[in-house]
C-alpha positions as protocol buffer text, in pm:
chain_id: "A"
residue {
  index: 1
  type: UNK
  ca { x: 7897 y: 11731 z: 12949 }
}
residue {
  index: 2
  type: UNK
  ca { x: 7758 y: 11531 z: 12633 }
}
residue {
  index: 3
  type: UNK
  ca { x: 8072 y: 11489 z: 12372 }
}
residue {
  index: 4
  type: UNK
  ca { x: 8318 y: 11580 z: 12601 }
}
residue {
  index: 5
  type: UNK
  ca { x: 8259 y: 11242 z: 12821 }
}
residue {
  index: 6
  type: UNK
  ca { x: 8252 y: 11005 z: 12489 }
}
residue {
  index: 7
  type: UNK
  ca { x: 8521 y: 10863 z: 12347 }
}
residue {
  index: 8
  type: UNK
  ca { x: 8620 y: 10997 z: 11952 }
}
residue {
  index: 9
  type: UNK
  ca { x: 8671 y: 10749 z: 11706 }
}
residue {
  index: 10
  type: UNK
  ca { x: 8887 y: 10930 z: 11404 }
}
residue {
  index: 11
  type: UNK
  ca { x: 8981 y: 10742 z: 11070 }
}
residue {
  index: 12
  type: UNK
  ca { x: 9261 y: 10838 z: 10867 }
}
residue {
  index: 13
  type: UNK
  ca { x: 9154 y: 10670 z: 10578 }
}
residue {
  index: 14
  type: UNK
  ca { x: 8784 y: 10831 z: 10613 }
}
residue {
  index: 15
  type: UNK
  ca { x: 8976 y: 11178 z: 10656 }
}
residue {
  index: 16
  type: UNK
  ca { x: 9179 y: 11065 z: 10376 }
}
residue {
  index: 17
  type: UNK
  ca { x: 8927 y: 10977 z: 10129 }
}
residue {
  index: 18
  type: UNK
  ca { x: 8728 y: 11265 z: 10176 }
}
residue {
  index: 19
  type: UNK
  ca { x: 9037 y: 11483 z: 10086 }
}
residue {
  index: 20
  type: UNK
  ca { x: 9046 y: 11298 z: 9799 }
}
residue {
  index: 21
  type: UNK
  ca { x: 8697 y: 11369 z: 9682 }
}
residue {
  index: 22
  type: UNK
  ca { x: 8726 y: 11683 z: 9735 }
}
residue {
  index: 23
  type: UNK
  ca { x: 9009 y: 11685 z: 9518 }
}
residue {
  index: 24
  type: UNK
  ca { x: 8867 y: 11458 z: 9213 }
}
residue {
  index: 25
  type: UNK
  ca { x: 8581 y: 11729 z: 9260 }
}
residue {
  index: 26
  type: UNK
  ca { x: 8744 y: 12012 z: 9155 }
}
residue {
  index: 27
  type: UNK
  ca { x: 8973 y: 11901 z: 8917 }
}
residue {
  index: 28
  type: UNK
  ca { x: 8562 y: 11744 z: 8765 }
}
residue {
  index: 29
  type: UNK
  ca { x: 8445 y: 12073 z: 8774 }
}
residue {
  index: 30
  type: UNK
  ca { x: 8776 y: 12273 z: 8681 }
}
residue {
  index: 31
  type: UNK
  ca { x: 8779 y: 12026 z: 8350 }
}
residue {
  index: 32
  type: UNK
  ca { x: 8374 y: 12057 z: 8262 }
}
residue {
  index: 33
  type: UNK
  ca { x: 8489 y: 12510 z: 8277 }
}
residue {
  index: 34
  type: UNK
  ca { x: 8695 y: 12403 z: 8062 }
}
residue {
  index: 35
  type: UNK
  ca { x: 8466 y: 12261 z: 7813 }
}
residue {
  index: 36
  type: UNK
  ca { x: 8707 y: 11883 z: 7827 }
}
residue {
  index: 37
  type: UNK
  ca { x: 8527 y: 11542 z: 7892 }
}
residue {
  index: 38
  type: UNK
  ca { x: 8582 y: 11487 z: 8252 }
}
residue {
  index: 39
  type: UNK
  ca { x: 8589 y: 11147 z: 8253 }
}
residue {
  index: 40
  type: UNK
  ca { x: 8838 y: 11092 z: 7961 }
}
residue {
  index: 41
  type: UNK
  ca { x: 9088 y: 11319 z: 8079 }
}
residue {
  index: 42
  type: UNK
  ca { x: 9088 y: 11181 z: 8416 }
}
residue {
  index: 43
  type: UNK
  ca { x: 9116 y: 10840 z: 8283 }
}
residue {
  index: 44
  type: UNK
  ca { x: 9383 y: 10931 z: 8064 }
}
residue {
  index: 45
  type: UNK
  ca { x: 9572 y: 11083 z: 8379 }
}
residue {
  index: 46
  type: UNK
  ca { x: 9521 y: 10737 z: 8558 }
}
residue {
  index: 47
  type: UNK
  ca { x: 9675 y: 10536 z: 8291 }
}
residue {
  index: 48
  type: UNK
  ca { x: 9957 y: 10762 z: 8169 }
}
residue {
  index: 49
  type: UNK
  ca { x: 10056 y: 10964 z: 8508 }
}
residue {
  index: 50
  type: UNK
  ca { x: 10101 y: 11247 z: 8250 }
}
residue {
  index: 51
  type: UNK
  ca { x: 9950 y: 11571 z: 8435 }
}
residue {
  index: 52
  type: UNK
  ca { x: 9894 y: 11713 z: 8111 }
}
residue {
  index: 53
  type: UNK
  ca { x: 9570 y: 11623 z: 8131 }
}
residue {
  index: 54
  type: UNK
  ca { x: 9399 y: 11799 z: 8357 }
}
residue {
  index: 55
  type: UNK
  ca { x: 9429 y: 12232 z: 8332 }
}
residue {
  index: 56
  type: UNK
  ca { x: 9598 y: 12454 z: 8578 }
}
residue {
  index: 57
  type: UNK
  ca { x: 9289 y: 12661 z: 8650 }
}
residue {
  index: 58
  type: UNK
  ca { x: 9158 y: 12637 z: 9001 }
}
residue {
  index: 59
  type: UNK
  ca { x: 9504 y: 12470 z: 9119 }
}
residue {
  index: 60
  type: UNK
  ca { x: 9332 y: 12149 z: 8973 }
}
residue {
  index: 61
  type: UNK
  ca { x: 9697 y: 11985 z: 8831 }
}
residue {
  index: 62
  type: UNK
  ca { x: 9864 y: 12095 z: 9136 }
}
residue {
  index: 63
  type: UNK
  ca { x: 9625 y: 11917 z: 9370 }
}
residue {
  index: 64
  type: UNK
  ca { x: 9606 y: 11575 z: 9167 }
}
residue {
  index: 65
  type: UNK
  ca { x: 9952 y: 11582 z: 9138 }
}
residue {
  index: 66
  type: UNK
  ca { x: 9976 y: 11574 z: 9527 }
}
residue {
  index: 67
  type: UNK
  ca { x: 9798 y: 11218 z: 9507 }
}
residue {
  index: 68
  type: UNK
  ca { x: 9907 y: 10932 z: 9453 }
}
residue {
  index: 69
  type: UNK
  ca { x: 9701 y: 10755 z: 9122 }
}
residue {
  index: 70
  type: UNK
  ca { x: 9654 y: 10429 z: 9345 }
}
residue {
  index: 71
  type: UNK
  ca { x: 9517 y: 10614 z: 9592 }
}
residue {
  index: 72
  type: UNK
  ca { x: 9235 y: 10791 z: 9351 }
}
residue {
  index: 73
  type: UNK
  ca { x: 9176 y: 10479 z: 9189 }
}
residue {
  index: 74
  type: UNK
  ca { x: 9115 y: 10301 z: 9551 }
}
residue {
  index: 75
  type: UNK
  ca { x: 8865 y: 10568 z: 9623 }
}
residue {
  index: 76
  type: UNK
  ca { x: 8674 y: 10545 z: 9302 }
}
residue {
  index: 77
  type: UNK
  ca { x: 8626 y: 10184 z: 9323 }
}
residue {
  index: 78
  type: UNK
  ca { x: 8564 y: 10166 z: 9720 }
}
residue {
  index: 79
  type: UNK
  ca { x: 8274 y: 10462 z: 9648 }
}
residue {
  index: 80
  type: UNK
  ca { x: 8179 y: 10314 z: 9350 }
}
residue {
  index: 81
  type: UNK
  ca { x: 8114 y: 9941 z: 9523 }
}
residue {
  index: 82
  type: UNK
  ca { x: 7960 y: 10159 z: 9847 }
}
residue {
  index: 83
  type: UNK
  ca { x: 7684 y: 10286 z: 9600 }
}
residue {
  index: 84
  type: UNK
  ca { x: 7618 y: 10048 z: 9311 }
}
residue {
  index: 85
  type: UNK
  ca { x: 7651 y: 9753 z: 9551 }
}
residue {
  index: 86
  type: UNK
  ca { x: 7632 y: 9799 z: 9894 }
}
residue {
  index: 87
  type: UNK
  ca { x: 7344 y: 10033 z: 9798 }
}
């Protein structure tokens, strides 16, 4: 039987954060096609909330604009601290 005997343990916020990579992703790659400095423009998107900065192509505005700028900013520094830190 194997999986079906175990019990699942599902995180929301695991779920959630990878959504949200996925996400910061392709709005990274949509803004490098579009010859922009990623990391500017998404920093200027944090601070101002102004979707402006980041381009339509590959539904990259639409999908930022679907999360909340707390929420990216929590991932960033929770990955960030996983890597440089935790190692």
């Amino acid at each position: 039987m194997g999986r079906f005997d175990e019990t699942m343990k599902f995180n929301v916020e695991d779920s959630r954060a990878k959504h949200v990579k996925e996400i910061l992703t392709n709005v990274y790659n949509t803004l490098e096609e579009r010859e922009y400095e990623p990391i500017n423009q998404l920093v200027g998107y944090l601070q101002s909330g102004d979707p402006a900065y980041i381009p339509r192509n590959n539904e990259a505005r639409n999908q930022i604009r679907h999360v909340d700028r707390d929420e990216i900013m929590e991932v960033l520094v929770r990955t960030y601290i996983e890597r440089e830190i935790n190692g």
